[in-house]
TORZAMI-168338 format. One record per residue (C-alpha): residue in three letters; residue number from 0; y, z, x. Coordinates in steps of 0.5 Angstrom, whole numbers, plus 2048, in hexadecimal, padded with zeros to 3 digits. Layout:
<atom aa="ALA" i="NUM" yy="Y" zz="Z" xx="X"/>
...
REM end
This chain:
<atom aa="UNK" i="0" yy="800" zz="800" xx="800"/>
<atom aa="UNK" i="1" yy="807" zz="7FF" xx="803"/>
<atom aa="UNK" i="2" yy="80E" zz="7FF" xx="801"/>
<atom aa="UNK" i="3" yy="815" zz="7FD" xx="802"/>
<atom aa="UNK" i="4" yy="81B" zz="802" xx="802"/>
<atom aa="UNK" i="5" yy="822" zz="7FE" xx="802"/>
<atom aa="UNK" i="6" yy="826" zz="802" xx="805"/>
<atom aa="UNK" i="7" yy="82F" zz="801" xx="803"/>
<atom aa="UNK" i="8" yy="831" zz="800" xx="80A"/>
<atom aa="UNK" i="9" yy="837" zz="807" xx="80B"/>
<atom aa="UNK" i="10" yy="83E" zz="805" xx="80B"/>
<atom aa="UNK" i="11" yy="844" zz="809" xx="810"/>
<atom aa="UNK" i="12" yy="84B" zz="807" xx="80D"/>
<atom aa="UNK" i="13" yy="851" zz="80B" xx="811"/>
<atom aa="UNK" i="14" yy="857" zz="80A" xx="80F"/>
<atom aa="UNK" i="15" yy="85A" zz="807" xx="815"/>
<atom aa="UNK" i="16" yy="863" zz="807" xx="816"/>
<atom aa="UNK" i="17" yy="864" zz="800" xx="818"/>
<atom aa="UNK" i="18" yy="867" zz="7FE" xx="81E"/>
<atom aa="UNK" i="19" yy="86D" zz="7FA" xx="81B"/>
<atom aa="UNK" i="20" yy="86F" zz="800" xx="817"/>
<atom aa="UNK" i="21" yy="876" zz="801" xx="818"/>
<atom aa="UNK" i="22" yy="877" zz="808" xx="815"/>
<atom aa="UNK" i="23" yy="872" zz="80C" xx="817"/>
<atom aa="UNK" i="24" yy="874" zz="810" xx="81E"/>
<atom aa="UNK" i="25" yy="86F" zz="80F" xx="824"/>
<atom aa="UNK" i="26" yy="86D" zz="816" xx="825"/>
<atom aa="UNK" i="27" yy="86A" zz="815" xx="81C"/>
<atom aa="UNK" i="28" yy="867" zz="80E" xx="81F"/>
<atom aa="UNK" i="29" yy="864" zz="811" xx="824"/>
<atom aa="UNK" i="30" yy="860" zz="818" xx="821"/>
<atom aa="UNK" i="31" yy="85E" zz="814" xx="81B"/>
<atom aa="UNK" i="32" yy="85B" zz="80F" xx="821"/>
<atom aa="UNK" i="33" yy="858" zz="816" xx="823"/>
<atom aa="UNK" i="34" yy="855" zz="818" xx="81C"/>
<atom aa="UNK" i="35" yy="852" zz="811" xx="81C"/>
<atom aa="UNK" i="36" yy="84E" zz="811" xx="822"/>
<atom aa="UNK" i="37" yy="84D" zz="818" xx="821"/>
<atom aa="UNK" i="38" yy="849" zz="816" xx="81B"/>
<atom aa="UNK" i="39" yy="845" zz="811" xx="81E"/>
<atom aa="UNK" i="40" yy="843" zz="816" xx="824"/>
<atom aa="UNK" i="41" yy="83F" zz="81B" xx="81E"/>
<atom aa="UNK" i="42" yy="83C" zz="815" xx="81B"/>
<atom aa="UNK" i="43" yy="83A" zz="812" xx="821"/>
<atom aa="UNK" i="44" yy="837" zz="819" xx="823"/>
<atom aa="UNK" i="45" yy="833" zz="819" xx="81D"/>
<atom aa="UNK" i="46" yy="830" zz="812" xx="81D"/>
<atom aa="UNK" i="47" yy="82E" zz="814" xx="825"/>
<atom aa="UNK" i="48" yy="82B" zz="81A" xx="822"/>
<atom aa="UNK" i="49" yy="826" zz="816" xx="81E"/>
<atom aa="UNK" i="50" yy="825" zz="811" xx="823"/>
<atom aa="UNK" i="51" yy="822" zz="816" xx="827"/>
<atom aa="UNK" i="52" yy="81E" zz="819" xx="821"/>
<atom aa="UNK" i="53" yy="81B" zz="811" xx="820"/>
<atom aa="UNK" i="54" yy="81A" zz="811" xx="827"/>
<atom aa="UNK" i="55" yy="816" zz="818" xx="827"/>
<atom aa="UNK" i="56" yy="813" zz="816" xx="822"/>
<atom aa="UNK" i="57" yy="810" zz="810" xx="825"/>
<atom aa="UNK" i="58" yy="80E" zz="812" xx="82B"/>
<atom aa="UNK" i="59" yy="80A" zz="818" xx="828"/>
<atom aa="UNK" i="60" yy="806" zz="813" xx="824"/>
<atom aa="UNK" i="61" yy="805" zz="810" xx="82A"/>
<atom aa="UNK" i="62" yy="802" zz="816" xx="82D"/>
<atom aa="UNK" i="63" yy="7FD" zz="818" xx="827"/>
<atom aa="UNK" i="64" yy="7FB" zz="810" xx="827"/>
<atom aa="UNK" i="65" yy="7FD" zz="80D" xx="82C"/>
<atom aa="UNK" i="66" yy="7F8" zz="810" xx="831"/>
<atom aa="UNK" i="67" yy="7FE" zz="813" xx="834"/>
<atom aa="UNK" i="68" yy="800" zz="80E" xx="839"/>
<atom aa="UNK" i="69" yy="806" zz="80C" xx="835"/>
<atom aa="UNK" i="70" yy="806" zz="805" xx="834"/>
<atom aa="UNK" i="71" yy="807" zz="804" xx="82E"/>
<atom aa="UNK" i="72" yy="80E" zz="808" xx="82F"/>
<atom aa="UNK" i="73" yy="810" zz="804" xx="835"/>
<atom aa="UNK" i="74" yy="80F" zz="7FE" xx="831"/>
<atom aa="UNK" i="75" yy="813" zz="801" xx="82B"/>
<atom aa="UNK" i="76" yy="818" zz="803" xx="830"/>
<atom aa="UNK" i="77" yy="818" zz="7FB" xx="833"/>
<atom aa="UNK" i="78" yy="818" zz="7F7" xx="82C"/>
<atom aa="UNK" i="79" yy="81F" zz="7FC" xx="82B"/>
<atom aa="UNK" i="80" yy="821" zz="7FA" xx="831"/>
<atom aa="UNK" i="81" yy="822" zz="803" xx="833"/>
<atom aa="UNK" i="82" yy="821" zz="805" xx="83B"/>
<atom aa="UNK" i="83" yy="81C" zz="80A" xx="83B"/>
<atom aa="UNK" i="84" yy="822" zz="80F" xx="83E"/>
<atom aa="UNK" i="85" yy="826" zz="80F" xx="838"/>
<atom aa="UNK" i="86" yy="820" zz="80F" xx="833"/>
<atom aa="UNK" i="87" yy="81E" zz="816" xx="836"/>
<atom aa="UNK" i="88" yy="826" zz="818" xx="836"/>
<atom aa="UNK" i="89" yy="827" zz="816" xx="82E"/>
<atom aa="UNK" i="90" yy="820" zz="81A" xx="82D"/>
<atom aa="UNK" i="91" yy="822" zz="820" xx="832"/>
<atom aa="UNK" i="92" yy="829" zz="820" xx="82D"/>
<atom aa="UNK" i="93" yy="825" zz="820" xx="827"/>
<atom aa="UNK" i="94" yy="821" zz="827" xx="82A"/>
<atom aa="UNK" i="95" yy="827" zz="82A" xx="82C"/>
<atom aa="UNK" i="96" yy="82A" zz="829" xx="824"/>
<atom aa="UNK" i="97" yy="824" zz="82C" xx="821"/>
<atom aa="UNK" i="98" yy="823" zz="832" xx="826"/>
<atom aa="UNK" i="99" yy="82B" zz="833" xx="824"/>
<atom aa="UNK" i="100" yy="829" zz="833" xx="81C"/>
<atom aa="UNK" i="101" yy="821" zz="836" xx="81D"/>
<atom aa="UNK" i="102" yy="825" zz="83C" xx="821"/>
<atom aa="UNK" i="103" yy="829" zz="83D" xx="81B"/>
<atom aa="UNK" i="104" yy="830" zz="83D" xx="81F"/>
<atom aa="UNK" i="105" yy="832" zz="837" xx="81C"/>
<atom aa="UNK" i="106" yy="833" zz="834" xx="815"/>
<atom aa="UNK" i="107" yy="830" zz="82C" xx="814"/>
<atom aa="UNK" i="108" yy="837" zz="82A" xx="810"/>
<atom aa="UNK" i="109" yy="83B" zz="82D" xx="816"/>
<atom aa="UNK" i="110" yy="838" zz="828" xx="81B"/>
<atom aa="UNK" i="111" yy="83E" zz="823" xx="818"/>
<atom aa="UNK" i="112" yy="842" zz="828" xx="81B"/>
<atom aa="UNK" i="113" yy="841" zz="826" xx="822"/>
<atom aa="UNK" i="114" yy="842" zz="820" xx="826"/>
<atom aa="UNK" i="115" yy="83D" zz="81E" xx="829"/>
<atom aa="UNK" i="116" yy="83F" zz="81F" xx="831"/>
<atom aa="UNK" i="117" yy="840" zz="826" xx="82F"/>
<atom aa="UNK" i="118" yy="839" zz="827" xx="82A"/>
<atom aa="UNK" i="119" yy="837" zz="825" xx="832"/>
<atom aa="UNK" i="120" yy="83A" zz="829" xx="835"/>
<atom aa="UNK" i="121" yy="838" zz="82F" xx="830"/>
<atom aa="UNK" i="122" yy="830" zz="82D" xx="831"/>
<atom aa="UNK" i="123" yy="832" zz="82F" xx="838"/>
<atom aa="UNK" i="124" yy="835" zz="836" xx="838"/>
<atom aa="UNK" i="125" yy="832" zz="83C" xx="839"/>
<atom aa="UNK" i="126" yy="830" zz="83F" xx="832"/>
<atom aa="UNK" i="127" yy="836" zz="844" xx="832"/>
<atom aa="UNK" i="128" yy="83B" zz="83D" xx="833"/>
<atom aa="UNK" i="129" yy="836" zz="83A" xx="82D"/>
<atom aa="UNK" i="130" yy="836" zz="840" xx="827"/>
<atom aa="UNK" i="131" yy="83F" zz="840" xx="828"/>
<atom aa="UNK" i="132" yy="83F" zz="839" xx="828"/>
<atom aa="UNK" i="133" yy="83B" zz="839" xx="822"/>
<atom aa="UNK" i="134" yy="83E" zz="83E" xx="81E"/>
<atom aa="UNK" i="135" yy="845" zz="83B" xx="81F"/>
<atom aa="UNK" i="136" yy="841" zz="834" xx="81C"/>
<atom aa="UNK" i="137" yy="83D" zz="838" xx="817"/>
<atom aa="UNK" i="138" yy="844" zz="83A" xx="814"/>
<atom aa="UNK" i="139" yy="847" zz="834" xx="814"/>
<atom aa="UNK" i="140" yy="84B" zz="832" xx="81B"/>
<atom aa="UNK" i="141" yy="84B" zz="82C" xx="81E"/>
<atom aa="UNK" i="142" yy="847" zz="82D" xx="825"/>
<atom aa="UNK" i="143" yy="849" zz="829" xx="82B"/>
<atom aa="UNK" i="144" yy="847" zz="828" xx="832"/>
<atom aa="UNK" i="145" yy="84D" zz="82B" xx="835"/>
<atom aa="UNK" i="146" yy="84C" zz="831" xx="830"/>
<atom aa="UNK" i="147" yy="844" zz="832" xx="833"/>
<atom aa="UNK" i="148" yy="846" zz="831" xx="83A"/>
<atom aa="UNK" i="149" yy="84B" zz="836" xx="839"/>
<atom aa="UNK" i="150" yy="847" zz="83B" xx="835"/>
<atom aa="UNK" i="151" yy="842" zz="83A" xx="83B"/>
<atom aa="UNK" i="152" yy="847" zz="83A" xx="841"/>
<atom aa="UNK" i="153" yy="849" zz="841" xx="83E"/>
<atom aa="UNK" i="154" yy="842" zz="844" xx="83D"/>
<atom aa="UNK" i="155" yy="83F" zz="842" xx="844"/>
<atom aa="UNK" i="156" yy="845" zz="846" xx="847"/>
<atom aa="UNK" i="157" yy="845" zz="84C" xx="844"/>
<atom aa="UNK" i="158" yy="83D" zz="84C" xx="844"/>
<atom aa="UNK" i="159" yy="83A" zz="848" xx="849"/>
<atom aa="UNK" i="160" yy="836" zz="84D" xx="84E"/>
<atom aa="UNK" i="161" yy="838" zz="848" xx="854"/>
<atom aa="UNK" i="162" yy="83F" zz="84B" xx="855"/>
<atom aa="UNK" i="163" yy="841" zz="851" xx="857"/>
<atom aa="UNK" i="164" yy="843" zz="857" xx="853"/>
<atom aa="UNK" i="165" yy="84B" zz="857" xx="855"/>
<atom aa="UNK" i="166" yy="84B" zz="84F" xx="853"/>
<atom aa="UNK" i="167" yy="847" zz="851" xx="84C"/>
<atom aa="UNK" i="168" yy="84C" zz="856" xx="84B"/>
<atom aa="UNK" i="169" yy="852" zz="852" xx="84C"/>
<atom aa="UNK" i="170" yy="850" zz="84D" xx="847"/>
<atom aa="UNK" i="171" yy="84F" zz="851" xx="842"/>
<atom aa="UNK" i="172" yy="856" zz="854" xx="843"/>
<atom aa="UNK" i="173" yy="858" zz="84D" xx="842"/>
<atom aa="UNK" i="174" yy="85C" zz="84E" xx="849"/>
<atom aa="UNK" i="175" yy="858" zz="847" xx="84C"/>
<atom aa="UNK" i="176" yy="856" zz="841" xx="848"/>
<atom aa="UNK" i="177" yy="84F" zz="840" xx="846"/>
<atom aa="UNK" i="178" yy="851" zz="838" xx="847"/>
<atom aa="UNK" i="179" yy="851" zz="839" xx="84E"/>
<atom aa="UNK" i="180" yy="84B" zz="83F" xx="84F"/>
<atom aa="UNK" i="181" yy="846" zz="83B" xx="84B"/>
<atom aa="UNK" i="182" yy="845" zz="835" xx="851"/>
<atom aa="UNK" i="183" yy="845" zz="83B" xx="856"/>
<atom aa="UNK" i="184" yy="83F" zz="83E" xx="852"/>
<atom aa="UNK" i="185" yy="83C" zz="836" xx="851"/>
<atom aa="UNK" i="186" yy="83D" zz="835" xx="859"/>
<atom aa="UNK" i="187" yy="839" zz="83B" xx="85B"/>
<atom aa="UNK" i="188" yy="833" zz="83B" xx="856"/>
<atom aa="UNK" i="189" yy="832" zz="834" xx="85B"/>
<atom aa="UNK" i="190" yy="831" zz="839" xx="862"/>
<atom aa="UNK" i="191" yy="82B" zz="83E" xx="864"/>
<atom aa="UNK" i="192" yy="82D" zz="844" xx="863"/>
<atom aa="UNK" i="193" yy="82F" zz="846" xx="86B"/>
<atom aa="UNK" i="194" yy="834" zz="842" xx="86A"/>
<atom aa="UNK" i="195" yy="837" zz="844" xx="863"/>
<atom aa="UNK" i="196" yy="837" zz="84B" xx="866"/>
<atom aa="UNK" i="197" yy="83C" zz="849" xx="86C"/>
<atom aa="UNK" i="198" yy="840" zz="846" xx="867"/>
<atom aa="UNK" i="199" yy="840" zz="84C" xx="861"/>
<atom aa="UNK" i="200" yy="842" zz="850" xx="867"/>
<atom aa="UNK" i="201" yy="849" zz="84B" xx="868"/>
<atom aa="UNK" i="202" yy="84B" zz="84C" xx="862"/>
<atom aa="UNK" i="203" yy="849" zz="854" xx="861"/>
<atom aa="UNK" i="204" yy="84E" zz="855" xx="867"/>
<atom aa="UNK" i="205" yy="853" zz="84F" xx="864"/>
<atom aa="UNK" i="206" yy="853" zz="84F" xx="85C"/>
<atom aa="UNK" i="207" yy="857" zz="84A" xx="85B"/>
<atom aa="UNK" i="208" yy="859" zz="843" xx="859"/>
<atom aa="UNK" i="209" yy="85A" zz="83F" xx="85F"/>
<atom aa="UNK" i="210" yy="853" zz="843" xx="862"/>
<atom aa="UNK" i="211" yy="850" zz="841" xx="85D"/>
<atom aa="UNK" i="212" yy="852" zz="839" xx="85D"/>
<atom aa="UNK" i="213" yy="850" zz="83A" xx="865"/>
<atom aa="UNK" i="214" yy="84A" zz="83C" xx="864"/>
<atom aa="UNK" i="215" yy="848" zz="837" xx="85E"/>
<atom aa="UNK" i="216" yy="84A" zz="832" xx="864"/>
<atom aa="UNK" i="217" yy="846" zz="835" xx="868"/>
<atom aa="UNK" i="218" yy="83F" zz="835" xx="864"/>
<atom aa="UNK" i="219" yy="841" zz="82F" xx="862"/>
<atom aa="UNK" i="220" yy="83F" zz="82D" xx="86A"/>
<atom aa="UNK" i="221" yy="83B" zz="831" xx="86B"/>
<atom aa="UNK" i="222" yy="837" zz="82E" xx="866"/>
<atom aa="UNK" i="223" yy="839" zz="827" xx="867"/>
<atom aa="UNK" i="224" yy="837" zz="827" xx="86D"/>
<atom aa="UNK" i="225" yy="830" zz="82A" xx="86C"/>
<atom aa="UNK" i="226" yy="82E" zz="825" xx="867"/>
<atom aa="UNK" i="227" yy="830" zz="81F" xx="86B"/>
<atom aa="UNK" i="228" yy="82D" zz="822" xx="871"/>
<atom aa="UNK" i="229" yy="826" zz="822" xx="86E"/>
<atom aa="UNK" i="230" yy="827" zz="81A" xx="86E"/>
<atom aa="UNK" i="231" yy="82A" zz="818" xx="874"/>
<atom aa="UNK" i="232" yy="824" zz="816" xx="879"/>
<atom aa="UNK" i="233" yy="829" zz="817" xx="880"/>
<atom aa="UNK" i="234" yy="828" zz="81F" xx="87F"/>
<atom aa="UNK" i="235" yy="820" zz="81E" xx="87E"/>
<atom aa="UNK" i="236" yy="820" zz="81D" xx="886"/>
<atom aa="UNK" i="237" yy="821" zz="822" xx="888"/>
<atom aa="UNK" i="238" yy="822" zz="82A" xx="887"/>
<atom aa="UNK" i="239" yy="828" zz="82B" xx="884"/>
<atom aa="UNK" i="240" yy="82C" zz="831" xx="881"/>
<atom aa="UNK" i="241" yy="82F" zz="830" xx="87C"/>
<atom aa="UNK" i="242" yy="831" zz="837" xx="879"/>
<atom aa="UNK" i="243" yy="834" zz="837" xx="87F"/>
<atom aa="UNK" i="244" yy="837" zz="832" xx="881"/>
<atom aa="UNK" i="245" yy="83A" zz="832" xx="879"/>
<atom aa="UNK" i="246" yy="83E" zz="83A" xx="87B"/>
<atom aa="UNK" i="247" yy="840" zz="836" xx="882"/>
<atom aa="UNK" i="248" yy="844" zz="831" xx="87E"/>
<atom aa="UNK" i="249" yy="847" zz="837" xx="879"/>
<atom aa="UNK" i="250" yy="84A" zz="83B" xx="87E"/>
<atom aa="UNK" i="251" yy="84D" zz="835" xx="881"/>
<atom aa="UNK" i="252" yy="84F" zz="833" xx="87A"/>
<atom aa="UNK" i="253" yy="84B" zz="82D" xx="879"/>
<atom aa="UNK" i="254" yy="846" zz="82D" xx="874"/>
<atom aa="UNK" i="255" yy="848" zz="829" xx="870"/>
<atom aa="UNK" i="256" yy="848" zz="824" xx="876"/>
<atom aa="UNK" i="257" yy="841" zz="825" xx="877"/>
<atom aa="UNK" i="258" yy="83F" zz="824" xx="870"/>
<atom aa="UNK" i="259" yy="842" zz="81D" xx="870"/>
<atom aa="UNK" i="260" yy="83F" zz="81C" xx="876"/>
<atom aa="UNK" i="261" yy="839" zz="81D" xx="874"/>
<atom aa="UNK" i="262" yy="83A" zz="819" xx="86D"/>
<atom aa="UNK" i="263" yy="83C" zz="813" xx="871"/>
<atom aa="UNK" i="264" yy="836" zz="813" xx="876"/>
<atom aa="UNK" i="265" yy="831" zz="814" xx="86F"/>
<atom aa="UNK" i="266" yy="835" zz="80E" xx="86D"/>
<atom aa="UNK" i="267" yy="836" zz="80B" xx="873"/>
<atom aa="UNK" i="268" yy="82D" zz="80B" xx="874"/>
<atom aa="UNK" i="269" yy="82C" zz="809" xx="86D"/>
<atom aa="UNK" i="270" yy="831" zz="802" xx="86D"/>
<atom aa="UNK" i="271" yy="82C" zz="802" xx="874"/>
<atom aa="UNK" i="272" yy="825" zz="801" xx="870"/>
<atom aa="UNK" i="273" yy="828" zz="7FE" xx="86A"/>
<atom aa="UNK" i="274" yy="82B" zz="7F8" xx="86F"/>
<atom aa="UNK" i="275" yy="824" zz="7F9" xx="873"/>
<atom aa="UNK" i="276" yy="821" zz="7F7" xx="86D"/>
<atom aa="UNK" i="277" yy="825" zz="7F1" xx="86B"/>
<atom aa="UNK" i="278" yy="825" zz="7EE" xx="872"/>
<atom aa="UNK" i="279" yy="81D" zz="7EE" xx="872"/>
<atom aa="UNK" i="280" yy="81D" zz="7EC" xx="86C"/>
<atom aa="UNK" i="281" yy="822" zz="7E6" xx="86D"/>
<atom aa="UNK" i="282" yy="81F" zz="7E4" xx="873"/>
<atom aa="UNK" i="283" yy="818" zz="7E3" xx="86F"/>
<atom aa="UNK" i="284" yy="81B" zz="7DE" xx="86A"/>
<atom aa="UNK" i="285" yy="81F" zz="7DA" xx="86F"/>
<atom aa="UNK" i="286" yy="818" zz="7DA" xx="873"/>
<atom aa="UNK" i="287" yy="815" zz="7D8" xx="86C"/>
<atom aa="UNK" i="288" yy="819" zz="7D3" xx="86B"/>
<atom aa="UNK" i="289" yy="81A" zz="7CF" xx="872"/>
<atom aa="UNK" i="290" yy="813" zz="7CE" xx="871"/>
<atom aa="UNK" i="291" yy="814" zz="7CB" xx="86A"/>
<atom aa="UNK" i="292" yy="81A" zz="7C7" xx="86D"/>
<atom aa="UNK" i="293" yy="81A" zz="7C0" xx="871"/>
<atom aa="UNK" i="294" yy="81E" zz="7BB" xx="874"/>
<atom aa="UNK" i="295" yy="81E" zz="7B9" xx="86D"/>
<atom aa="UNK" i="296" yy="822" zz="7BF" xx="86B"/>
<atom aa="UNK" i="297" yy="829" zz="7BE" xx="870"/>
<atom aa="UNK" i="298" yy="82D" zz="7C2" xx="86B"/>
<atom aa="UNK" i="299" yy="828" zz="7C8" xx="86A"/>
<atom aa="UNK" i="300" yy="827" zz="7C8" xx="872"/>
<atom aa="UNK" i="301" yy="82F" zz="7C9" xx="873"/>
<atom aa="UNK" i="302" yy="82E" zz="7CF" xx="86D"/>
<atom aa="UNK" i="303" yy="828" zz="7D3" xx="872"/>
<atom aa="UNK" i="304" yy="82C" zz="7D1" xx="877"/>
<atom aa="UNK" i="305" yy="832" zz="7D5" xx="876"/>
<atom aa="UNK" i="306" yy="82F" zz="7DB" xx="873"/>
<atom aa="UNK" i="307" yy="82A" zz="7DC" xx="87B"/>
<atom aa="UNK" i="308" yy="831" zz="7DF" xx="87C"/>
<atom aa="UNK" i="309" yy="82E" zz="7E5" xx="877"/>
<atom aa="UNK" i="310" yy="827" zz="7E4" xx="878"/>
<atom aa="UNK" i="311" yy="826" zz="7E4" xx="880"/>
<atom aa="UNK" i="312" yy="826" zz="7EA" xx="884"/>
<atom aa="UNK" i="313" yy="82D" zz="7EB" xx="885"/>
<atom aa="UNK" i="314" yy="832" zz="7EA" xx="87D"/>
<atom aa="UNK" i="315" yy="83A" zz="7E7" xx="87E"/>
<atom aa="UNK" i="316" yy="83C" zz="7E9" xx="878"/>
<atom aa="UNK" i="317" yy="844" zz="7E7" xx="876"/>
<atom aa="UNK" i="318" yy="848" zz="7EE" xx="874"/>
<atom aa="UNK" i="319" yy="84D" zz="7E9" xx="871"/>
<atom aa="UNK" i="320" yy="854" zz="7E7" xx="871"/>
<atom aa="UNK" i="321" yy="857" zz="7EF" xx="86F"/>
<atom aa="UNK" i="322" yy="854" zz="7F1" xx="876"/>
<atom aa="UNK" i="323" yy="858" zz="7EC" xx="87A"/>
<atom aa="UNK" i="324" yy="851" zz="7E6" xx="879"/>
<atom aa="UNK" i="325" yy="84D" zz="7EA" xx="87E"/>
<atom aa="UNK" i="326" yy="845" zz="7EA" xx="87F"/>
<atom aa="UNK" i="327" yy="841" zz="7F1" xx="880"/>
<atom aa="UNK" i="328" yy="83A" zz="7EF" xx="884"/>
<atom aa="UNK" i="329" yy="834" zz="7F3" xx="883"/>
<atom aa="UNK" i="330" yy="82D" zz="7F2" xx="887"/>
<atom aa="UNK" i="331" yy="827" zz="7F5" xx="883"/>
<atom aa="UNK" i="332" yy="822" zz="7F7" xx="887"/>
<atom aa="UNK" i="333" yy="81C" zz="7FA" xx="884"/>
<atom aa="UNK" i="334" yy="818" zz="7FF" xx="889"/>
<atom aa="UNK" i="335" yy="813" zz="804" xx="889"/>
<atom aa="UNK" i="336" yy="815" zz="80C" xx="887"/>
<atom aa="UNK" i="337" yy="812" zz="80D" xx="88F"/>
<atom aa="UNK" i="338" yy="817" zz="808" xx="891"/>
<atom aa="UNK" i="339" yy="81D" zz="80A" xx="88E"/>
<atom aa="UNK" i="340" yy="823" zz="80E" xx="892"/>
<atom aa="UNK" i="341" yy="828" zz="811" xx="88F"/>
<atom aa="UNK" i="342" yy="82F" zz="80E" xx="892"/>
<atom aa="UNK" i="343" yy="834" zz="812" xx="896"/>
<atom aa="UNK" i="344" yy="839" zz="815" xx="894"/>
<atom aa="UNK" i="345" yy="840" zz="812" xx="895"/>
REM end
């Protein structure tokens, strides 16, 4: 037995000022602009929500029937055109909505309240941020993800166990501003704990407004630096100190030079194997294709020709006209990891 279900497709009607008129100031023109658009976000945050069931519902079905390898929602997924990665984002949304409404924070009606950046970002609050935001939407506010960041800003400076006491206190009393203490607690989260004890020990000795930027600086580096570290190649030759090469760089006031430092060299190697990659790769066309080609193909011959300048051992490539037309040369040289040397320092 099968049926069909016509179904009336919904109708958005805004009012929209219109542009050519006269009468209505800019600062009217611009908030009714708002009004609109801050509708179409609810809507649009709804349909996203029931995007995320449908795709849920999909890929549990295929799990009951599908032997569980998913085929059958990857080719769903293909026939809609919708990227893996964002199928599981809409459906991580849908979870997050019905975790809100199970718990009984928030009201289903109150999910027209939010737009959807906030609504995100609202998901991803600690519960405490999540039963304020809701009770303001359950009584009829309109949440907006400024409100969201600021309730979270406000609720991780006066709580979060990263930062010292003094600090907690001072941001209670509203004598330091939560907009700037709330990144500091985020940069510390990112290092192990030895290093976030000899910064809470700064900011015990100095609880004040500039220390604090300067030690969110410095965490920044800090973890800048070590995560970039782990994936530069140059500092797996030998055995290096990081830790405290890092403490050298902060009494000589230069650690946010060592971050970009090490940031470069991290970029610096993977543009290498990229370029790596399409030398060799270039090379096994041009091969490929002198082979098909002959003295009857002069045209296609001029073509392999002209690209052996990037396909040889040694590539001459033009910088272009803004650098005055100049050609930079590079020989690439494959050897052993036996034969490699580090180069001389300058």
């Amino acid at each position: 037995m099968s049926s069909s279900v016509a179904l009336d497709p919904p109708v958005i009607e805004l009012d929209l000022p219109d542009p050519e008129q006269d009468d209505i100031s800019t600062m009217e023109f611009l908030a009714r602009l708002e009004q609109a658009w801050a509708l179409c976000d609810r809507f649009d945050l709804q349909t996203e929500i029931w995007r995320g069931r449908i795709l849920r519902a999909v890929r549990d079905r295929e799990k009951r029937g599908g032997e569980g390898r998913g085929a059958g929602f990857l080719q769903w997924l293909r026939e809609r055109e919708i990227s893996k990665t964002r199928a599981y984002a809409l459906i991580q949304l849908a979870d997050s909505a019905e975790n809100l409404l199970a718990e009984g924070m928030l009201e289903e009606s109150s999910v027209n309240q939010f737009s959807k950046r906030a609504f995100m970002e609202t998901t991803q609050a600690v519960p405490e941020v999540q039963m304020m935001i809701s009770e303001a939407a359950n009584e009829g506010q309109e949440i907006t993800r400024k409100q969201v960041r600021r309730l979270t800003d406000e609720f991780t400076s006066a709580t979060s166990p990263l930062l010292p006491e003094e600090i907690r206190q001072r941001t209670q009393e509203n004598l330091l501003p939560p907009k700037v203490v709330a990144p500091l607690v985020r940069e510390l989260a990112k290092l192990p704990e030895l290093q976030q004890e000899d910064l809470r020990r700064a900011l015990r000795e100095e609880p004040e407004l500039d220390c604090i930027k300067d030690v969110t600086s410095t965490a920044r580096w800090i973890s800048k630096t070590t995560e970039a570290s782990e994936a530069v190649r140059a500092f797996q030759q030998g055995e290096l100190n990081l830790e405290k090469a890092m403490h050298e760089a902060q009494r000589l006031d230069a650690l946010g030079l060592l971050a970009d430092a090490v940031s470069q060299a991290q970029s610096l190697e993977a543009s290498v194997l990229k370029l790596h990659t399409a030398w060799r790769r270039l090379g096994g066309l041009q091969e490929r294709l002198w082979v098909e080609s002959g003295s009857s193909t002069p045209y296609l011959r001029d073509v392999l020709g002209a690209l052996q300048s990037l396909s040889g051992a040694t590539l001459r490539v033009s910088l272009g006209e803004l650098a005055g037309g100049k050609r930079v040369r590079l020989q690439l040289v494959e050897e052993a990891p036996d034969q490699l040397e580090p180069p001389p320092l300058p």
